[in-house]
N, C-alpha and C positions, 0 to 999 in steps of 0.2 A: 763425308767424315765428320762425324763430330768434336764439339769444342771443346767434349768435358775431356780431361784425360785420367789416368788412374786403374784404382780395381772395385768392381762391383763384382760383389761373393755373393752367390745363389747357395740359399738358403731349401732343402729340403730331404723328406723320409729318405728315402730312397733311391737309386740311380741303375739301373739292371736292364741290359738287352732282352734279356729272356722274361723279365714280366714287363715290358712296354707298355705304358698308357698315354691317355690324352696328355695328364701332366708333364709326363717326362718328355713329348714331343714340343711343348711351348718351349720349357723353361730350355732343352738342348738347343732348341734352333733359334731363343731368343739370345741364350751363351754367344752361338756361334755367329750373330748377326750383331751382337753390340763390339766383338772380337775386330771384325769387318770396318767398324765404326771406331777403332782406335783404342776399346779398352777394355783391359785384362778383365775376364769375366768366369771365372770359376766356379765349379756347383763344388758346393760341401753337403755331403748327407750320412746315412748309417753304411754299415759294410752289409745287412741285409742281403740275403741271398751273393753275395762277392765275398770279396778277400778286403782288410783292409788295407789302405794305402793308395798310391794317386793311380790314375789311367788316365791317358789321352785318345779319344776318340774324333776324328776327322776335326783337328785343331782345338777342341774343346776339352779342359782337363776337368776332371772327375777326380774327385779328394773324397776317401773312404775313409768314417771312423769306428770303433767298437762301439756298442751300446746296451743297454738291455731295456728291459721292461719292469719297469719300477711297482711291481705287485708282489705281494708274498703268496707263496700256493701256487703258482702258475703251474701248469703240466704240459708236457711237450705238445699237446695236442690242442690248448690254446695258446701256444708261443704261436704255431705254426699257423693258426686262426689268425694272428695278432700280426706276424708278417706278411700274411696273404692280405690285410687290408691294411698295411701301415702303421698301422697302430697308435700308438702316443707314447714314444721311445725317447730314452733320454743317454745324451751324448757327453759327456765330460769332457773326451780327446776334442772333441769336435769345438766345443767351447775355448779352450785354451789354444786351438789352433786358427780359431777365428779371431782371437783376441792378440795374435802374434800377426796376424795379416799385415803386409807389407802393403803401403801405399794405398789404405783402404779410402775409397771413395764414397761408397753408399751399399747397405745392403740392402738384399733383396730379397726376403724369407717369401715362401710359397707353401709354407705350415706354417699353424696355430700350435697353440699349446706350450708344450716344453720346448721344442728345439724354435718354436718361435718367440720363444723368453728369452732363449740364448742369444739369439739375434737382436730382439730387446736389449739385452744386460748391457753384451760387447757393445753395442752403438750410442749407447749412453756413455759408457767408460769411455771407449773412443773421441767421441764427440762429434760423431757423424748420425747424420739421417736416416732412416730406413722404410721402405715401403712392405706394405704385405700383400702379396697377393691371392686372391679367393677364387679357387679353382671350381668351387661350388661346393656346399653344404653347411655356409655357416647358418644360414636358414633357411634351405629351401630342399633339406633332406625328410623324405615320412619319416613317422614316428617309429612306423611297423619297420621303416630299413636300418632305421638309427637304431632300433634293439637289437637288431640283429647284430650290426657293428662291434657293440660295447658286450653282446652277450658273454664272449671268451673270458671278461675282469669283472662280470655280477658277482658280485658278494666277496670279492677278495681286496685284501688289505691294502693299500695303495700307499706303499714307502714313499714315493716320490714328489708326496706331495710339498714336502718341504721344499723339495728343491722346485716345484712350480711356484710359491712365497717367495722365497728367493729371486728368483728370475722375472718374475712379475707375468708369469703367465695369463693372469685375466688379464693385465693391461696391454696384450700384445699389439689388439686393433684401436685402442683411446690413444694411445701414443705414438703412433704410426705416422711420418709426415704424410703419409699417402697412403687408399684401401683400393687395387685394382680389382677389379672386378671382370670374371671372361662372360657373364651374363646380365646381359640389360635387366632380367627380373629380379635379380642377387644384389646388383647395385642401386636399382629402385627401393627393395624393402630396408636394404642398410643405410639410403638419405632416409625414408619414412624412419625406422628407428634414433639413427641419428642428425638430426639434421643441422646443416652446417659445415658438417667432417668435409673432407677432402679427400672424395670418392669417385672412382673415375671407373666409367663402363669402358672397357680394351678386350675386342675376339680376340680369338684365337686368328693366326695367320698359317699361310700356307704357300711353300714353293710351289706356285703355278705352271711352270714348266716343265719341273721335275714327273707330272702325273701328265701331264698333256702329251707330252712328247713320248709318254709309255706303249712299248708294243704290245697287246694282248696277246698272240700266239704263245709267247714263254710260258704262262703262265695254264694256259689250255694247255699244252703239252706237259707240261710237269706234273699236271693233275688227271690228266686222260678225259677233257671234257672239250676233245676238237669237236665242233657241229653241236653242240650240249648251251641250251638255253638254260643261264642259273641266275637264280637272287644269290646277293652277297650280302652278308650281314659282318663288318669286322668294330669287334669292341671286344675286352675283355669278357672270359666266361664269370659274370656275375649277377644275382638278382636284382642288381639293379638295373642289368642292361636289357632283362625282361628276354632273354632268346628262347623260353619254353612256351610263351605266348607266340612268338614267331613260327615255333613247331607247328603251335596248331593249329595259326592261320592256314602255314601252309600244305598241311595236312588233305585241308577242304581246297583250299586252293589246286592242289595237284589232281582233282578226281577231272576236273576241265580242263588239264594242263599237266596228262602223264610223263611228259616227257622232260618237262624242266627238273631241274635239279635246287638244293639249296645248299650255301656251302658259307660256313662259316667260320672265321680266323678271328684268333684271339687268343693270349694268353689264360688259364684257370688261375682267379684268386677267393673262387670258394668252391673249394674239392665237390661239398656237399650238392652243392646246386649243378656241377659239371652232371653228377652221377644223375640227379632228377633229369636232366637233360636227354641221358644216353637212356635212359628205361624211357622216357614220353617218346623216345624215337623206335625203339622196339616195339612199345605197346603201340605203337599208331602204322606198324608196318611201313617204316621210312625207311628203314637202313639200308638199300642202294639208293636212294633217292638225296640224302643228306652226306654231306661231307665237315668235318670238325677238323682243322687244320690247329693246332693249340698254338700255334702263332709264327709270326715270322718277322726279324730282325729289321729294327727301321732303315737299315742300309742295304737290304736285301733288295736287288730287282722286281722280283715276283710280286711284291707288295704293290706298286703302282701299275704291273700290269695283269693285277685283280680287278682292283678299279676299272681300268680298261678293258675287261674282256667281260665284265658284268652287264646283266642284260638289266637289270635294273639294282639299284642300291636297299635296302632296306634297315630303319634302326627303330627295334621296337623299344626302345628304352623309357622304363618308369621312372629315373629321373635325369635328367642330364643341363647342367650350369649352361652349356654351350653344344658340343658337339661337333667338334674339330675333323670327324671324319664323314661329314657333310660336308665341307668345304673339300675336302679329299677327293670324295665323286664327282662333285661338280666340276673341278680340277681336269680331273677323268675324260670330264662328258656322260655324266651317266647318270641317268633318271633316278631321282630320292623320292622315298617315300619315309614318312616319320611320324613321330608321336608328337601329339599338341602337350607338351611338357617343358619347365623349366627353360630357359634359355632360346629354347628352339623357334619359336613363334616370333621372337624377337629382332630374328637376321633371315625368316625366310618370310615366303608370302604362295599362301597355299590355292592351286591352281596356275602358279605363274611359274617357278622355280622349281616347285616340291608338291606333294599332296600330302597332308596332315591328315592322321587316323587319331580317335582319343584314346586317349591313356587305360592301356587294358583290357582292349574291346579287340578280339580276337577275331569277330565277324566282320568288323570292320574295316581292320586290314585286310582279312582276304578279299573284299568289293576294292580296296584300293590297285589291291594288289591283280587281281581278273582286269581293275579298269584300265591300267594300265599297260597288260601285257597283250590287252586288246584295241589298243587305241596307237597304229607307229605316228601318226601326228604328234597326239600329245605328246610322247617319248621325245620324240625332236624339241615340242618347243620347251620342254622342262631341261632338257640337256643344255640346249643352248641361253637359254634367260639363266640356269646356273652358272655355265662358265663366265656369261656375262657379266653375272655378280659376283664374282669371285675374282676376278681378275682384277674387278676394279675399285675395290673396296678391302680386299685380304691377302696382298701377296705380301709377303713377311717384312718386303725393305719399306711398304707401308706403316705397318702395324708396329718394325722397330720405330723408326722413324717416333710413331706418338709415346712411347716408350721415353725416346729419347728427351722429348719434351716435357715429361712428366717429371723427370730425374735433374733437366734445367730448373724448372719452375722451382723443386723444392730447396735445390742447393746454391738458386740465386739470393743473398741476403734480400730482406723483405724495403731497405730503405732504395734496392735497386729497381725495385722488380715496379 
């Protein structure tokens, strides 16, 4: 139990079962573990695909506000662009409801920008602390992804920006008692940039038990792949998680290895790329071979006993801060293979834990990919040096735990400390 007591408000875009990501899986299971530790800990974010207004999910309450997008000219068709990636939405309700917070303690924004100003403003008026945390891409997003991002508000008017003036949106990270970071390379370039600040490298964590203890039968049965060798690949359907290069590794991959399958769960939040997806799987003659599940609820069974019924894990992703559903598998027991990118190089070690493919190299992976569905040694010892590592370095009462002492340090006066 910790000594702080009070409320720490989580600050971010969005909050929706139905498009589930990495971020939504920290910041809820960080909610529901500081909750465990004594203090009210509530996410505020946009009503985004929801309704607005509060919801409680297994003890953690979720506070929904209205908002828009602060462009003139928008068309439904990049609103819809704008909420498939979050966008940079600005909240009013949400401001004035963070600014009436009862018994506020520190917040905890996990967006930049507008609603990270809002978080700025309220903790100045207040006269409480606030930390921000970087899920990845303050700088270590391409250029070619980052266009693609902002493509939907190219050349349109941008109302809002007064109220980024207002709110102090540049200042979000100079003002911050604290910059988390979920990747060692994300929190390297931001001391290089800044040095000095008060920036602290924190993984991602992970209930180890919860994936451990999963039966893989369920989930073979629910999908019809009893006796069915498959790669798993689960990230959101997006280009940045790179799964049309996955196709074609495992395209070559399948001509030595007819009989595996590839199956992949994940929410779509760029329609466009879903669709490049489903045509590279027609034109390559995959479609019994591939399975596209669009996702499945984080409190769902099935999901941990994916992991476990997976004959090997796969993430080809061209970029990723961390990589939370590597620790997932290893969770699991189940052999990772990944991209030498972003974060990832940082918490594995290739050959011991995982095998690294580089960024893009489609040939690549399929040789990791054959090396490994032909090697049952290596499989064992990558399964087990994973759970090894993950149990003992990422389970979540860990990870709150350094949380906890982050949130100490900044809210102990400086003549104590």
């Amino acid at each position: 139990m910790s000594k702080l007591s009070g409320t720490v408000t989580h600050v971010m875009r969005r909050f929706n079962l139905d498009k589930w990501g990495g971020t939504e899986t920290v910041v809820f299971n960080l909610s529901r573990e500081l909750h465990k530790n004594g203090l009210n800990s509530p996410i505020f974010c946009t009503d985004m695909f929801s309704k607005p207004g509060p919801e409680k999910i297994d003890g953690v309450t979720i506070r929904r506000f209205r908002y828009v997008f602060p462009w003139f000219g928008l068309n439904e068709e990049a609103k819809s662009k704008l909420r498939l990636k979050g966008g940079s939405p600005l909240s009013l309700p949400l401001f004035f409801a963070l600014l009436c917070q009862k018994n506020l303690l520190l917040i905890h924004t996990h967006v930049g920008r507008r609603l990270g100003g809002i978080a700025r403003t309220v903790a100045r008026i207040r006269k409480v602390p606030y930390v921000i945390h970087v899920h990845g891409g303050r700088h270590t997003v391409p250029q070619d992804q980052y266009d693609q991002m902002v493509a939907p508000v190219e050349g349109k008017l941008e109302w809002g920006r007064i109220f980024g003036l207002f709110f102090g949106s540049r200042k979000v990270f100079d003002d911050a008692a604290a910059v988390i970071c979920v990747g060692q390379s994300e929190a390297d370039e931001m001391l290089r940039r800044t040095p000095g600040r008060n920036i602290h490298y924190l993984p991602n964590g992970v209930h180890v038990q919860h994936f451990a203890s999963a039966e893989p039968d369920a989930f073979r049965k629910a999908y019809r792949l009893e006796n069915k060798k498959f790669v798993l690949c689960l990230s959101r359907i997006d280009f940045q998680k790179n799964q049309l290069m996955l196709v074609k590794a495992f395209a070559e991959f399948r001509k030595t290895h007819p009989d595996w399958k590839l199956v992949f769960i994940g929410s779509v939040s760029v329609e466009e790329y879903y669709r490049k997806i489903v045509e590279e799987i027609e034109r390559l003659d995959l479609k019994g071979s591939v399975l596209i599940i669009p996702g499945l609820k984080p409190g769902d069974p099935l999901l941990p006993s994916a992991y476990k019924a997976a004959d090997m894990f796969v993430l080809p992703t061209a970029n990723e801060p961390f990589g939370i559903v590597i620790l997932e598998a290893w969770a699991a027991g189940t052999p990772v293979i990944a991209t030498r990118v972003g974060g990832i190089p940082g918490f594995t070690t290739d050959g011991e834990n995982i095998l690294l493919s580089e960024d893009n190299d489609a040939a690549m992976l399929t040789e990791k990919m054959e090396q490994l569905a032909g090697a049952p040694e290596l499989q064992i010892k990558l399964a087990q040096n994973g759970f090894a590592e993950v149990s003992a370095n990422y389970d979540w009462s860990a990870i709150t735990a350094r949380v906890l002492k982050i949130y100490e340090e900044i809210l102990t006066p400086r003549s104590k400390r």
